[in-house]
C-alpha positions in Angstrom: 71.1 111.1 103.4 70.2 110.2 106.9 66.3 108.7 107.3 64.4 111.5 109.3 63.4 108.1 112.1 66.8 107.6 112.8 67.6 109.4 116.3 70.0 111.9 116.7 72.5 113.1 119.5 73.8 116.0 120.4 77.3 115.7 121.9 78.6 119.5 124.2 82.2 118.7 124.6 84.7 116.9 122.3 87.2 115.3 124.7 87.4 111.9 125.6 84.3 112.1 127.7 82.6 113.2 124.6 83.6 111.1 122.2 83.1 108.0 124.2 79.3 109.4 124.2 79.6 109.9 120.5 81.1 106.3 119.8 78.6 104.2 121.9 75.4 106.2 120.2 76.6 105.4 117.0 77.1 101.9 117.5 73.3 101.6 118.2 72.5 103.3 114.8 72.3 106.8 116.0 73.8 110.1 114.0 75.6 112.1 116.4 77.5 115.2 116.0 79.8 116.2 118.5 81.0 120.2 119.5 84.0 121.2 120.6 84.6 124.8 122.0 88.0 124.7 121.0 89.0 125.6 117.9 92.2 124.0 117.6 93.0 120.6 117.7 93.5 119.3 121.6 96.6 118.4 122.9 97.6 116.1 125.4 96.1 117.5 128.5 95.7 114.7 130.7 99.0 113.0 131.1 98.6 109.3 131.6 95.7 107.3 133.3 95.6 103.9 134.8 93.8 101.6 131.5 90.6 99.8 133.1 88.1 97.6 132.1 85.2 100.1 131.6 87.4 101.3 129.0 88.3 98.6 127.0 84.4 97.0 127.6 83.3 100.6 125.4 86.0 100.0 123.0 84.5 96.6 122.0 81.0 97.8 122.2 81.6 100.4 119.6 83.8 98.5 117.4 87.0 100.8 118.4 89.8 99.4 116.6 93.6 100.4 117.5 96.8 99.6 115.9 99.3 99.2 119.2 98.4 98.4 122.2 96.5 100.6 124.5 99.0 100.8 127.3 102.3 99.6 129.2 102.3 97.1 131.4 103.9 97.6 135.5 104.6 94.8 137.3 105.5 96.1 140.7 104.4 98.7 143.5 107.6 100.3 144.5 107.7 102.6 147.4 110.9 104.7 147.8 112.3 107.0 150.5 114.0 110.6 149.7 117.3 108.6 149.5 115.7 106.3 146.8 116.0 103.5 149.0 113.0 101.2 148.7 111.2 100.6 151.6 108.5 98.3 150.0 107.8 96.6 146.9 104.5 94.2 146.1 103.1 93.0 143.0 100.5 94.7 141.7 100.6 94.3 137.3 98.3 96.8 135.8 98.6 98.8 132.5 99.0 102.3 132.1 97.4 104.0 129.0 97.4 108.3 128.1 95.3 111.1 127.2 96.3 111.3 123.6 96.1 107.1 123.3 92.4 107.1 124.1 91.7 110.7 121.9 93.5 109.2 119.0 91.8 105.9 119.0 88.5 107.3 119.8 88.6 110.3 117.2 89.9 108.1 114.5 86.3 106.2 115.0 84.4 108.7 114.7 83.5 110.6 111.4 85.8 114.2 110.7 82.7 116.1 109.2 80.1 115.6 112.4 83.3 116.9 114.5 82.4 120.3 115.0 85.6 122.4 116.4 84.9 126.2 117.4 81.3 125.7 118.5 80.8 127.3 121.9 77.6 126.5 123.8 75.6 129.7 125.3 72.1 128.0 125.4 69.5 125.7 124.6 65.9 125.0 124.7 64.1 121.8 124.5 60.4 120.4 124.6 59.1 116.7 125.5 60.8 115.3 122.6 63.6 117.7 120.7 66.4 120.1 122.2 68.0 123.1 120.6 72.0 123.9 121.3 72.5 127.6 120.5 76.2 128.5 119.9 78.3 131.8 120.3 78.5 131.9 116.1 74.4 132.5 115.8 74.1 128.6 115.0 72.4 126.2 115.7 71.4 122.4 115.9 68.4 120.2 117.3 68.3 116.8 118.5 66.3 114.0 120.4 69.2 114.4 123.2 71.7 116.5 124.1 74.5 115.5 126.1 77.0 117.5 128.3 80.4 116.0 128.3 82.0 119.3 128.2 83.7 118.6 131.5 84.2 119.7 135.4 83.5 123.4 133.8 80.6 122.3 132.2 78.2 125.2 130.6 76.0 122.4 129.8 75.8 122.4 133.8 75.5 125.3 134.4 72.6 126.0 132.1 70.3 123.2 133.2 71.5 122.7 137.2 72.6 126.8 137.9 74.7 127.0 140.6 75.9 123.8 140.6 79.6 124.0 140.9 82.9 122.2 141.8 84.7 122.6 145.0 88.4 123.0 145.6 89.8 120.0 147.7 93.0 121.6 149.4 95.5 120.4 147.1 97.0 120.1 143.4 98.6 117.9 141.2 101.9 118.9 139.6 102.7 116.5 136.5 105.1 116.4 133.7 105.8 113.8 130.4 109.2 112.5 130.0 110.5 110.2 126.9 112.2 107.3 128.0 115.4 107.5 126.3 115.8 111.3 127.8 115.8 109.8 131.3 119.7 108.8 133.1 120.3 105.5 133.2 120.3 104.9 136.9 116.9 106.4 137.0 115.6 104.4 134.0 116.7 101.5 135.8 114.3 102.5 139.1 111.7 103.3 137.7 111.4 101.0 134.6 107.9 99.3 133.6 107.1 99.7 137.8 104.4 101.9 139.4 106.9 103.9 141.6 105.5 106.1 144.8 107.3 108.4 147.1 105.3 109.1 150.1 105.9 112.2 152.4 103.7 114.1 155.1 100.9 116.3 153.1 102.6 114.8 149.6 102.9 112.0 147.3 104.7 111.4 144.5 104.3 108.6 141.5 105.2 107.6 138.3 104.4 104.9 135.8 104.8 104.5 132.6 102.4 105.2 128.9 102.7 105.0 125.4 104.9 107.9 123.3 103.2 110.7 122.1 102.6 108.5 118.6 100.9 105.8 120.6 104.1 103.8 120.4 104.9 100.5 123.1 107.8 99.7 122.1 110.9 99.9 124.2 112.4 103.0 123.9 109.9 105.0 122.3 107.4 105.4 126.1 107.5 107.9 128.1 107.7 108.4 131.9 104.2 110.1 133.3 104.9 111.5 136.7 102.6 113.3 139.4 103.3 115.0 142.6 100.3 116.0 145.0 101.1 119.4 147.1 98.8 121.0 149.0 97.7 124.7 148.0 95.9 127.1 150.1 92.8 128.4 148.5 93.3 132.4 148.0 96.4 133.8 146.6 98.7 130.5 147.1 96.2 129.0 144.4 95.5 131.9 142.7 99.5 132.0 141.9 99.3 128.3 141.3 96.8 128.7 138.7 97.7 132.3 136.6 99.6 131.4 133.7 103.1 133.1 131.9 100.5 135.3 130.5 99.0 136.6 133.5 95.6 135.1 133.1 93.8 133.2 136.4 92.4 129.9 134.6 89.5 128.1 136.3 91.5 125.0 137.5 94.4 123.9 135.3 97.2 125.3 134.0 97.8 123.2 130.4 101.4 122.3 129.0 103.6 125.0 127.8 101.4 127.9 130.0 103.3 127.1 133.4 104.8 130.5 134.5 108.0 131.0 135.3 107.8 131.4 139.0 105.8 128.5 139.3 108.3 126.5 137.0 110.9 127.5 139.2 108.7 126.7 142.6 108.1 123.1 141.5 112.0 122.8 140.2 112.9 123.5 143.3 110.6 121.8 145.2 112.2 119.0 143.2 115.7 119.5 144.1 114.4 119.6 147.8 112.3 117.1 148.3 112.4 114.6 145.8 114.5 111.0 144.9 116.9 110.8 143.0 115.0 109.4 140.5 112.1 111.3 140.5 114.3 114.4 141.0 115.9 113.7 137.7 111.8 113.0 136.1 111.2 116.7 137.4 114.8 118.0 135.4 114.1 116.3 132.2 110.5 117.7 131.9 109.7 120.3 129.2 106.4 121.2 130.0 105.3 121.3 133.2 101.4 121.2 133.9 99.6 121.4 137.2 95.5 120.6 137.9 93.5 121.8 140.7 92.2 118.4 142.4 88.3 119.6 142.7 85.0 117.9 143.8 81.7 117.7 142.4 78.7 115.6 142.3 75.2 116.6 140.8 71.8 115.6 142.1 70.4 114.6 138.7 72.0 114.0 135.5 68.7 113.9 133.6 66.8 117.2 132.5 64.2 116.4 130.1 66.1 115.6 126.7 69.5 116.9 128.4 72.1 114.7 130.3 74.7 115.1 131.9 77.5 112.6 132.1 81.4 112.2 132.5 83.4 115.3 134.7 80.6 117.2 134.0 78.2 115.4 136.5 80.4 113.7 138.8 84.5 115.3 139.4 85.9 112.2 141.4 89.6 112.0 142.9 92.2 111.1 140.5 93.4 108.7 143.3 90.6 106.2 142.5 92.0 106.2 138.6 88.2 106.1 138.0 87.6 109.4 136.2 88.3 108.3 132.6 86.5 104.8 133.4 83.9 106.7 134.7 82.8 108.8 131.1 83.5 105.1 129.3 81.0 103.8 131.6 78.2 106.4 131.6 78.5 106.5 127.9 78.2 102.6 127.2 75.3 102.0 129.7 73.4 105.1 127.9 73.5 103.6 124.8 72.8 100.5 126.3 69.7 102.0 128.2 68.0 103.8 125.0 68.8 100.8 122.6 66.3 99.0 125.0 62.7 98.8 124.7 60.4 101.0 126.5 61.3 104.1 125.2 63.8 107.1 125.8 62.3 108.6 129.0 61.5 105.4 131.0 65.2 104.7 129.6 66.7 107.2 131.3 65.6 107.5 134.7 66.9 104.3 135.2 70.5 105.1 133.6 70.3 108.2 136.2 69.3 106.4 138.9 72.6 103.7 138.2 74.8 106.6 137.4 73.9 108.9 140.5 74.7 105.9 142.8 77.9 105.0 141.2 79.1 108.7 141.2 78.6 108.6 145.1 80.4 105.9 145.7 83.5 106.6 143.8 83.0 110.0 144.6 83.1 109.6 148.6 85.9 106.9 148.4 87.9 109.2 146.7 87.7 111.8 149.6 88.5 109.5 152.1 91.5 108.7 150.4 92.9 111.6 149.1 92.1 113.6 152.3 93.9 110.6 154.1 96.7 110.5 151.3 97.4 114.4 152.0 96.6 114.9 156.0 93.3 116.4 155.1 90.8 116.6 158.4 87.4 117.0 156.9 85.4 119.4 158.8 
């Protein structure tokens, strides 16, 4: 049984943002239980990310160990033309790492029984030292913090900074999963262990490589993670973007396996229009089709009280920087960092927020100016 001294954490949100919260806290000897609105078990939203050092600094900090490798290696930047010619190549070696690589390694860390799935956030109170989370079921749980990692959606958010919200930045991202031994050979050859881009007017197109579903690196058992960036008009061009084969307008994605038809068909075509042939043939081997809404946000304070903010959920940067999963790693390592200090909690934190704010800025206004230069964006 836990000692009533030792601190304890309240997590809102059980993706990776959450659970790289979750991880660091309990490294520094706090109990921390996490809730997850879902009821299900998550799938593999998120595709494939570029693997950066943030990440792999919180691994180490929390004693995160993994089996494979985190991620597949590119050597070079290729840049193709519609014909597939390439028109310029540069090293750049990075690794590539996915959704369900970082969930799987992070969950495995992290005990089953303080993993709360089903748990739906409507409101919490708090006083100079504790904070209540009241969920949708009648229950409830107290804490010395919570946390809102629950996201760009965030009803942590929304409860403590009301209005608050995410913008829309003009344009989506269209992405799609393919396993490497489903790809033809010619585009194999292309595209293989490479960071491959396909730049048009008002679009861009790239693909890299991450680890199989299973986690796998080895030859043969990767998969191909493509994007494609197309603008979308807010109002009914979006609207039809983001309503799914059932009919239902989500708030800004549209997950695997809920694509509707006509937008299937609008993309596959799009595809057969626009693309290479390599990436054309990416677009005709994918199953699952997924497509995000490419939003802003950034808070003015990420500290209320007991309750934080951190991850998506404060600060919604451009997937261009390849900073957003980096970003959650980071906030959550330098929290733990900042408490496990001396001085206490509340002298703790204003200094994390202060860090955090700034950093959040930066990526977040470096992102804009690239994306809206990337896509032909003029900002008003």
């Amino acid at each position: 049984m836990k000692s009533p001294d030792v601190p304890k954490a309240l997590v809102i949100g059980g993706s990776l943002g959450g659970l790289f919260t979750a991880t660091a806290l309990r490294a520094i000897g706090w109990q921390v239980d996490v809730f997850e609105r879902s009821p299900a078990a998550m799938d593999s939203r998120g595709g494939g990310n570029v693997l950066q050092a943030d990440v792999l600094q919180h691994f180490r900090f929390a004693g995160i160990k993994h089996t494979n490798a985190l991620g597949v290696r590119s050597h070079d930047r290729l840049y193709l033309n519609r014909a597939g010619t390439v028109v310029h190549k540069e090293p750049m070696p990075q690794t590539q790492t996915s959704w369900n690589t970082l969930y799987n390694a992070l969950i495995s860390a992290f005990p089953a029984e303080r993993y709360h799935r089903g748990k739906t956030l409507v409101d919490l109170t708090q006083n100079e030292q504790r904070v209540t989370a009241i969920f949708a079921d009648g229950s409830s749980a107290e804490g010395d913090l919570l946390i809102g990692a629950d996201g760009a959606g965030s009803t942590v958010r929304s409860l403590v900074l009301p209005g608050a919200e995410y913008t829309y930045s003009g344009y989506v991202v269209w992405r799609g999963l393919v396993n490497e031994n489903e790809l033809p050979d010619f585009a194999k050859a292309q595209l293989y262990e490479d960071f491959v881009f396909q730049q048009d007017p008002e679009s861009l197109m790239l693909e890299y490589m991450v680890p199989g579903l299973n986690g796998s690196v080895i030859p043969g058992e990767r998969r191909f993670n493509w994007l494609w960036y197309l603008k979308a008009a807010q109002g009914p061009e979006l609207n039809a973007v983001l309503t799914d084969h059932d009919g239902r307008r989500r708030s800004h994605s549209i997950p695997p396996g809920a694509l509707s038809a006509e937008r299937e068909a609008y993309i596959r075509e799009m595809g057969e229009r626009h693309a290479n042939p390599a990436f054309r043939e990416l677009i005709r081997q994918t199953t699952d089709i997924f497509v995000q809404a490419i939003l802003d946000l950034r808070v003015p304070r990420m500290v209320f009280g007991r309750v934080l903010l951190t991850g998506d959920a404060a600060f919604v940067p451009r997937p261009h920087t390849a900073g957003s999963t980096a970003k959650a790693a980071q906030n959550a390592l330098s929290l733990a960092q900042a408490i496990n200090g001396k001085g206490g909690i509340d002298a703790a934190l204003v200094v994390w927020q202060q860090e955090q704010l700034s950093e959040g800025k930066r990526m977040g206004d470096w992102g804009v100016s690239m994306g809206n230069r990337i896509m032909g964006i003029t900002q008003s």
